[in-house]
C-alpha positions in Angstrom: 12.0 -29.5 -5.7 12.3 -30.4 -1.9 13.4 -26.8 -1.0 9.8 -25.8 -2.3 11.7 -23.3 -4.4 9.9 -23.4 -7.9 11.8 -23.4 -10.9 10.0 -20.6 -12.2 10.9 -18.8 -9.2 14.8 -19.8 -9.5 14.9 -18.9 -13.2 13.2 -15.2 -12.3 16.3 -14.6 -9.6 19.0 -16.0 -11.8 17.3 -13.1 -14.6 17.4 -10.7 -12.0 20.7 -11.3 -10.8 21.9 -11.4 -14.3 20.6 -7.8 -15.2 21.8 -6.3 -11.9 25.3 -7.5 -12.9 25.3 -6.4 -15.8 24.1 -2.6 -14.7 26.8 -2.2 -12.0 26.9 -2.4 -8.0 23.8 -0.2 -7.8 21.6 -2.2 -9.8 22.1 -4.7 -7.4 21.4 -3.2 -4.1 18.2 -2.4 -5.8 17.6 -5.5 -7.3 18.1 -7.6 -3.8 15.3 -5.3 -2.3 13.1 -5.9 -4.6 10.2 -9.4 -3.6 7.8 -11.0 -5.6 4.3 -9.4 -5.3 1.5 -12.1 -4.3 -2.2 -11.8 -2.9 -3.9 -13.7 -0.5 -7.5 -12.7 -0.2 -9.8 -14.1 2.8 -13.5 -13.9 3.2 -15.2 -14.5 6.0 -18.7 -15.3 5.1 -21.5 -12.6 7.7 -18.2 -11.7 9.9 -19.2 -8.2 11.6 -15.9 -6.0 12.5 -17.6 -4.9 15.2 -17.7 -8.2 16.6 -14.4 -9.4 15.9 -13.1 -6.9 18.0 -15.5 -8.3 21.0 -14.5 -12.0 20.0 -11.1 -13.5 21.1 -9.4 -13.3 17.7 -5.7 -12.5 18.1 -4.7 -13.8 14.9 -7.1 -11.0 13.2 -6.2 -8.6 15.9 -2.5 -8.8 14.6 -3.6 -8.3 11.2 -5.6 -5.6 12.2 -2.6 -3.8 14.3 -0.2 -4.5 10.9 -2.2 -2.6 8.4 -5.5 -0.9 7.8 -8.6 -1.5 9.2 -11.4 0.3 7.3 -15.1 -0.7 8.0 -17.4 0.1 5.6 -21.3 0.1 4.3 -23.2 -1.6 1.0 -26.4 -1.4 -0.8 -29.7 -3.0 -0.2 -33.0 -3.7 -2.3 -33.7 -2.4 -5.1 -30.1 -2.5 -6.3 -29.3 -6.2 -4.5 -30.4 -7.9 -1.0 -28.0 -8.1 1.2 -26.8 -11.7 0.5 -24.0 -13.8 -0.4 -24.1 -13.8 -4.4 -24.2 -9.9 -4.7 -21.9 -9.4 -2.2 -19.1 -11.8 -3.1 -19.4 -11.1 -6.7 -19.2 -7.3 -5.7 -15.6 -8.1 -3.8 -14.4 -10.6 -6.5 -15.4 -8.5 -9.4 -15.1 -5.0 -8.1 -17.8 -3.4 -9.8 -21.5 -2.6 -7.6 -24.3 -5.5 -8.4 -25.4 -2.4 -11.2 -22.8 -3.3 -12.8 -22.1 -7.4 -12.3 -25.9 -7.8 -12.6 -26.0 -10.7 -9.4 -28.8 -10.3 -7.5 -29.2 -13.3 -5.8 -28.0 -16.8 -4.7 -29.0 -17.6 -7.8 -27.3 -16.0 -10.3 -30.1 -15.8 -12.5 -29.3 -12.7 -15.4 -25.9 -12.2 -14.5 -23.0 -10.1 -16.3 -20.1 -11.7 -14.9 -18.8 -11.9 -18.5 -18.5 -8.6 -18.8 -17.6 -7.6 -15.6 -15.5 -10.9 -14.2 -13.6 -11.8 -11.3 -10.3 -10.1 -10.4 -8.3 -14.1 -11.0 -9.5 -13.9 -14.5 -7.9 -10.2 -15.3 -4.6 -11.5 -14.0 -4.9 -14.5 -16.1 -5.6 -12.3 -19.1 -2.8 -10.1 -18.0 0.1 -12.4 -16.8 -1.1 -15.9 -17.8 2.5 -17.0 -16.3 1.1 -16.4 -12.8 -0.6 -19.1 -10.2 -4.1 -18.3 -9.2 -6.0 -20.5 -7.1 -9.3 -20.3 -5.5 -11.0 -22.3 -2.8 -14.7 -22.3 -1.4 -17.0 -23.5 1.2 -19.8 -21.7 -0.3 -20.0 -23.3 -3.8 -21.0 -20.9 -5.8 -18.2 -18.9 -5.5 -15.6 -21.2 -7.2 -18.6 -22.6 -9.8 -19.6 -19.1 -10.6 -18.4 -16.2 -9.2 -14.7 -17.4 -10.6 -14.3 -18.2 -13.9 -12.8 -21.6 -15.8 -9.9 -19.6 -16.9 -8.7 -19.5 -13.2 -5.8 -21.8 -13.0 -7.3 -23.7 -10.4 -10.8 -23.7 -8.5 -11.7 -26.1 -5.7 -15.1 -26.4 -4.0 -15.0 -27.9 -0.9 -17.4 -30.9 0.0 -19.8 -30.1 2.2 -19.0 -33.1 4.7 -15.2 -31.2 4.8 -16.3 -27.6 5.4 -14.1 -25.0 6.8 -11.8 -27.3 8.0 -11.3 -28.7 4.5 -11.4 -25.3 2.7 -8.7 -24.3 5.5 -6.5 -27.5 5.2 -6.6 -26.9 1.3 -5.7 -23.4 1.0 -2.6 -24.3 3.4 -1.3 -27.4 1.8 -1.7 -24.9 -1.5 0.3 -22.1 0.2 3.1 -24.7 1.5 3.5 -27.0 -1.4 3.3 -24.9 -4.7 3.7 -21.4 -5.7 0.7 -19.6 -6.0 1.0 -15.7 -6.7 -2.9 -15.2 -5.8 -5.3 -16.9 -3.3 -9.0 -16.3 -2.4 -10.3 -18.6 0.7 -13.8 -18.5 1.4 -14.7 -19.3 4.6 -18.3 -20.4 6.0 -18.9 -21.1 9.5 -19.6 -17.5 10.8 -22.6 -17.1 8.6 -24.1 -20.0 9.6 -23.9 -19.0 13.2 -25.5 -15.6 12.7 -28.2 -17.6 10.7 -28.6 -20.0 13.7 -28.4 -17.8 17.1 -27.7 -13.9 15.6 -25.0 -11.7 16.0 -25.2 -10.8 19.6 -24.3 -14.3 20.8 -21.7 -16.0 22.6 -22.2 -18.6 19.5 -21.4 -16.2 16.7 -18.3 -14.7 18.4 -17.6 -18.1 19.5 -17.5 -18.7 15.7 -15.8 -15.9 14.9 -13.1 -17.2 17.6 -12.5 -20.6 15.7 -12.3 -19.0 12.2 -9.7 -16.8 13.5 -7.5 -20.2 14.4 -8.2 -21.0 10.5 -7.0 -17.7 9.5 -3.8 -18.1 11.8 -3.2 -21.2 9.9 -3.4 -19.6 6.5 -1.1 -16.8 7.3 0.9 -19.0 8.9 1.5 -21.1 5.8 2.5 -18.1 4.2 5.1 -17.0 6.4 6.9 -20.8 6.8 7.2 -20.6 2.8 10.7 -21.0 1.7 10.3 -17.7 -0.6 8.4 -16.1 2.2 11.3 -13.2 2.9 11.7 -12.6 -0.9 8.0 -12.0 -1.2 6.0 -9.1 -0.9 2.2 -10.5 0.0 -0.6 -8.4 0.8 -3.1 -10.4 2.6 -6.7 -8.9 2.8 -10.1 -9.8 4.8 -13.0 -9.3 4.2 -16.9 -9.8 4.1 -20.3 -10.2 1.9 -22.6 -8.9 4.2 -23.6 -8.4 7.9 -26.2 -9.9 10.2 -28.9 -8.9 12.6 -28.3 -9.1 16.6 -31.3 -11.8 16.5 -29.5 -13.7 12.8 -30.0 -13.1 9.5 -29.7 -10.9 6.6 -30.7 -9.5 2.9 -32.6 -6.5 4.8 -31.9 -2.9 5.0 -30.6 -2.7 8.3 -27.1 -1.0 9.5 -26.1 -4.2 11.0 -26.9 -6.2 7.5 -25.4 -3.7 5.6 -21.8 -4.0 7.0 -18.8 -5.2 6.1 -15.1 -4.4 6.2 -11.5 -4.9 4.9 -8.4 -5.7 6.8 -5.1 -5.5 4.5 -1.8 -5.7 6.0 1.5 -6.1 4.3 2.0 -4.4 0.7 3.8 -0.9 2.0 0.6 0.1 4.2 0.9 2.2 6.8 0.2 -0.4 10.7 -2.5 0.1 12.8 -4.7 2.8 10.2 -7.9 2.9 10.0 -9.3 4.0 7.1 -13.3 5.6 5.8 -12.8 5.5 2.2 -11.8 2.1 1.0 -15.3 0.3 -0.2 -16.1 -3.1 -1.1 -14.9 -3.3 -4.9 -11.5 -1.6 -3.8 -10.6 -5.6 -2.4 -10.5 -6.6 -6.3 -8.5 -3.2 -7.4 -6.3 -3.9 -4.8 -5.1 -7.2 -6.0 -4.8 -6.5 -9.2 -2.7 -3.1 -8.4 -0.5 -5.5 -5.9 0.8 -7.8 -9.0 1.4 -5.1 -11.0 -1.5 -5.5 -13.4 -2.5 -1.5 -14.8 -6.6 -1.2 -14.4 -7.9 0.0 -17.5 -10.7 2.4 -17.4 -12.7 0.2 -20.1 -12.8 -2.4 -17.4 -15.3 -0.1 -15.7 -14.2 -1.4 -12.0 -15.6 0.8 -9.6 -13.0 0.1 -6.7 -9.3 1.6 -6.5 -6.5 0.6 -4.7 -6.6 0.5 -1.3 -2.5 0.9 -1.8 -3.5 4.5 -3.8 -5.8 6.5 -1.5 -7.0 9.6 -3.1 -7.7 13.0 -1.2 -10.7 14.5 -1.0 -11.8 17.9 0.6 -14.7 16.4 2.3 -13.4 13.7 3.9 -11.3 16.1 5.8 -14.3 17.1 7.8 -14.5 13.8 9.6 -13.5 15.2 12.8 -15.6 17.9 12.8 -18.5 16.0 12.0 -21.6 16.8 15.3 -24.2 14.8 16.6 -27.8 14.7 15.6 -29.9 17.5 16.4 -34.0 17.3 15.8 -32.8 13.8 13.8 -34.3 11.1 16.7 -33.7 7.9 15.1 -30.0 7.8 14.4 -29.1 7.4 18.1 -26.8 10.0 20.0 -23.5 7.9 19.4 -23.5 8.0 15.8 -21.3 11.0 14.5 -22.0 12.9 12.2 -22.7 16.1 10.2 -21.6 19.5 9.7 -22.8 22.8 7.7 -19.0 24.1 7.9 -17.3 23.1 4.5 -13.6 22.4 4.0 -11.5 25.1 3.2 -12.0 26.8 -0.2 -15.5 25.8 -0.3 -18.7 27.7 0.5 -22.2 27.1 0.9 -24.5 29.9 -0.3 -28.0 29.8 1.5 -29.4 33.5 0.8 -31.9 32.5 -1.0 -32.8 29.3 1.4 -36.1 29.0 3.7 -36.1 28.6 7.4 -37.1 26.5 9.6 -36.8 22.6 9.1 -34.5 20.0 10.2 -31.3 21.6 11.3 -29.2 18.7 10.3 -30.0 19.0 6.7 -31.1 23.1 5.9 -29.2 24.0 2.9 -25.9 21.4 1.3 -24.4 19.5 4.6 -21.8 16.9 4.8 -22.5 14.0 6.5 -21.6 10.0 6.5 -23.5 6.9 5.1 -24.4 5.7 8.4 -25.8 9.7 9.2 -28.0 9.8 6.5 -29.4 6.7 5.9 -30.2 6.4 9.3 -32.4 9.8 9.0 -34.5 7.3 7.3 -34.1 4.0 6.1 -35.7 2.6 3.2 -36.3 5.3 0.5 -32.7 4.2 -1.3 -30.9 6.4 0.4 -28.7 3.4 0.9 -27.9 3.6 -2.9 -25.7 6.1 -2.9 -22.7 3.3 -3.2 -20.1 5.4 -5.2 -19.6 8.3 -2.7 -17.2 8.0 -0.1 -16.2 8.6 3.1 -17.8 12.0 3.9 -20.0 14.0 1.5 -22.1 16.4 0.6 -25.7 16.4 0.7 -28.9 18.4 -0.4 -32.0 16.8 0.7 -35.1 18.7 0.8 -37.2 15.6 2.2 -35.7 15.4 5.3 -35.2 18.9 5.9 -39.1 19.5 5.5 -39.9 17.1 8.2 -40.4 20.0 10.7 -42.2 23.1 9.6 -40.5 25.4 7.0 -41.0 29.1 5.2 -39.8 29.1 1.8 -38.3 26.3 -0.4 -35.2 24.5 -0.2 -32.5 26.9 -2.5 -28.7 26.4 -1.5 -25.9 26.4 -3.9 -22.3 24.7 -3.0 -19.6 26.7 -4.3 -16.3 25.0 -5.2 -13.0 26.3 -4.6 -11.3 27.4 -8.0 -9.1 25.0 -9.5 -6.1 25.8 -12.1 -6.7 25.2 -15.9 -5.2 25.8 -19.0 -6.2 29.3 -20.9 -8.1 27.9 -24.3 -7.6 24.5 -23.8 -9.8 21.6 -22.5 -11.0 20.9 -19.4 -12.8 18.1 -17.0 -15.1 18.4 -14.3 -15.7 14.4 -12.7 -17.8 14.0 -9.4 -19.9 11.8 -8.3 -23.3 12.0 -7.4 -26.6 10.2 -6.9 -30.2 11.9 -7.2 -33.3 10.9 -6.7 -35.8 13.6 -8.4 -39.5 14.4 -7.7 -40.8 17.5 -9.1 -40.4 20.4 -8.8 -36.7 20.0 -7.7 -34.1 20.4 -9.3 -30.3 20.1 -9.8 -27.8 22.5 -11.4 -24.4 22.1 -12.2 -22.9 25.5 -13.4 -19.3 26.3 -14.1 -17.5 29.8 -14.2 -14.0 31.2 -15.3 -12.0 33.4 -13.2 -14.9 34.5 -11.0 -16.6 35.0 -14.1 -20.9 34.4 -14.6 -21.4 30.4 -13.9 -22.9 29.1 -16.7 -24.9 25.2 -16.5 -23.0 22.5 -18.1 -25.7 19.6 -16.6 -29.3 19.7 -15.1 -31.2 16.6 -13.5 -34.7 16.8 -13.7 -35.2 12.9 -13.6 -33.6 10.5 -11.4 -29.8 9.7 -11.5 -28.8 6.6 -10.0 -25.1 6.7 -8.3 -22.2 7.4 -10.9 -19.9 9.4 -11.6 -20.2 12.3 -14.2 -17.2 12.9 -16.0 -18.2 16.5 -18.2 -16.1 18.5 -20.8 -15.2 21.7 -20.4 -13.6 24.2 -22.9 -11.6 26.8 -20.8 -12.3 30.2 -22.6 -8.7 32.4 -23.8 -7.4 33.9 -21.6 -8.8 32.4 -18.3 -6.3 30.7 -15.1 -9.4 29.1 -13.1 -12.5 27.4 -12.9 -14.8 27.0 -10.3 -18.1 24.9 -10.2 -21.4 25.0 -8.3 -24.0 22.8 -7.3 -27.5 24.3 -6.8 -30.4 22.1 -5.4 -33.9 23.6 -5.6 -37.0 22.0 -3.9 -39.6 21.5 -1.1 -40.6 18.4 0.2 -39.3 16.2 -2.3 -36.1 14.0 -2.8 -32.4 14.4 -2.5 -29.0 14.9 -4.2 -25.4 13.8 -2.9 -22.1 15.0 -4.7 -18.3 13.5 -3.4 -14.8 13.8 -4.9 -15.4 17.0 -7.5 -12.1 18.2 -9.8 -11.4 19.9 -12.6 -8.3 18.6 -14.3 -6.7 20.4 -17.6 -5.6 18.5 -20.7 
């Protein structure tokens, strides 16, 4: 059709129209609000948030000013290298290279079959809608994106960005395509090629935010465009060093970020909690399409944040104190928990590294710069701020007495005789003799242990059952770490639900 109205699109609004009639002059003013939900997912292959902000990029700028802006951390070695095939397949997938198994550019023992890409759900979902993917890194529509995607396209190399862009806005102009993942190249290349300090990579950075002004442009000149409700998100694999390149355990590798505007959130946010797996959630929450938890996805909605007692400590979060190789810019911890909770250190030694004597709360960036390279940078499934027991670090001044602090929880409602669940996640790294309790108690009552790590635990979260004894209104859990100069233990988002 010339309009560029489909027919499927024309037959869903004569449906619509039909129903509202037929359920009175209300029905309609509801039904002439509602717009079709569609996805348009960017990826901007090494792009640094950081640095977009420093590059002329208005056409990001606006997106950035239009929704949320949340910049965010990943793993390194020995879960993954920071590199294009775990990261992409991380975003597209959203599960943690754990889970998807890709651990290089190579794909070599791989679980994308288990765990695949967020095109192939909808397709398993709503087969009626379009989904279309297009590449200038290969590998993404060949692997990463399965066959059952309506429609792949991997650019020739000889067309590059420039073809991947030209592609992706024919596609957005000329059919109807519900969702859209564009991969684009060209600012990898020039942090491999001159690093991310240069006038070349922001340069880049510059000419991929023309192509991303193109894109979104396409979308808005659609014929549909005002009865559409698109969420368009950017995003990125990976980070790059000031001097080029990546697949190390830096800060600077370890970046990336998503920018989502459009799809009811709130302009000009920025947001700590969203990770890299939530990109995939997202999408699928945007069309409609309910995320089962035997999927296993370890993102959530970026639409659906959840609140978390810890992450309300952000802004009370200090500067280092004996720490000397996070740098005096970098914000933060804080031995003061959120309201309702408690820290109990009678029974802790003295001494040691102030930032980290007895449970603190602190950020990624905080404590893996404390010291890089002993997988603190593993702790993937926290977010935001969170709690922290680590008995290394804390030893690396002089101490009396051993490493003994319990964090109490506030006490949450449950139902008398019925059944309970405690979830949190956590990640511990063990090296006797420390150890980690988790004991519950009812209505102030003795706290009993319902789980004890005495090995290591990688990052996960622990979902135990309680049975709430007769007669009791609350719950209330702690978390007691026990140790010298040994390893850590992290704990984020605790509850106790009922039922």
């Amino acid at each position: 059709m010339s309009s560029g109205i489909s027919r499927r699109a024309l037959l869903m609004g004569a449906a619509a129209t039909a129903v509202a009639a037929a359920a009175g002059p209300l029905a309609t003013v509801s039904q002439a609000a509602a717009r079709t939900p569609k996805v348009l997912v960017i990826g901007l292959d090494g792009a640094m948030i950081n640095r977009i902000k420093d590059a002329d990029a208005p056409h990001l700028d606006a997106l950035m000013a239009s929704g949320v802006t949340a910049p965010s951390s990943i793993y390194t070695n020995p879960m993954a290298p920071t590199s294009s095939g775990p990261g992409w397949s991380t975003l597209i997938t959203g599960v943690w290279p754990d889970k998807h198994k890709v651990v290089n550019n190579e794909f070599t023992g791989h679980n994308l079959a288990q765990y695949p890409d967020f095109m192939t759900r909808i397709e398993a979902a709503k087969p009626a809608l379009s989904t279309y993917a297009v590449a200038s890194w290969n590998p993404v529509t060949d692997t990463i994106f399965s066959s059952k995607v309506d429609t792949r396209v991997s650019t020739p190399a000889a067309e590059y960005d420039a073809g991947t862009t030209s592609r992706a806005v024919a596609r957005l102009k000329t059919a109807d395509p519900d969702a859209v993942f564009v991969h684009l190249d060209n600012v990898d290349h020039a942090g491999h090629a001159s690093g991310a300090a240069s006038q070349a990579y922001l340069d880049a950075l510059h000419g991929v935010d023309t192509q991303v002004g193109a894109i979104v442009a396409a979308v808005k000149s659609r014929a549909t465009y005002a009865a559409e409700d698109w969420l368009v998100m950017i995003t990125a694999d990976h980070g790059h060093t000031d001097a080029g390149g990546h697949g190390g355990s830096s800060w600077s590798e370890r970046q990336t970020f998503l920018i989502a505007s459009g799809g009811g959130l709130t302009a000009g946010t920025t947001r700590h909690d969203v990770k890299m797996p939530d990109v995939a959630a997202s999408a699928l929450a945007h069309l409609g399409i309910a995320i089962s938890p035997a999927w296993g996805l370890d993102g959530r909605p970026v639409q659906q944040p959840t609140t978390d007692a810890f992450d309300a400590l952000r802004a009370k979060l200090g500067k280092a104190v004996d720490e000397t190789g996070i740098g005096s810019d970098v914000i933060g911890f804080t031995h003061t928990p959120p309201p309702g909770w408690s820290v109990d250190n009678t029974a802790m030694g003295t001494g040691g590294v102030t930032e980290w004597r007895g449970w603190s709360f602190t950020t990624d960036e905080f404590w893996t710069k404390a010291q890089r390279d002993q997988q603190r940078e593993l702790n993937i499934r926290a977010r935001g701020v969170f709690a922290v027991a680590d008995g290394d670090e804390w030893t690396d001044k002089a101490v009396t007495g051993s490493f003994d602090s319990t964090l109490v929880s506030p006490a949450f409602p449950v139902t008398a005789g019925g059944a309970a669940t405690l979830t949190y996640t956590t990640y511990y790294r063990h090296e006797s003799p420390q150890k980690g309790e988790v004991l519950v108690s009812y209505d102030a009552g003795t706290p009993a242990p319902v789980k004890t790590y005495t090995a290591d635990a990688p990052s996960r979260t622990e979902t135990i059952a309680l049975r709430v004894p007769a007669g009791a209104s609350t719950a209330q859990v702690r978390f007691r770490y026990t140790g010298g100069n040994n390893w850590y233990w992290t704990v984020d988002g605790v509850k106790i639900t009922s039922g």
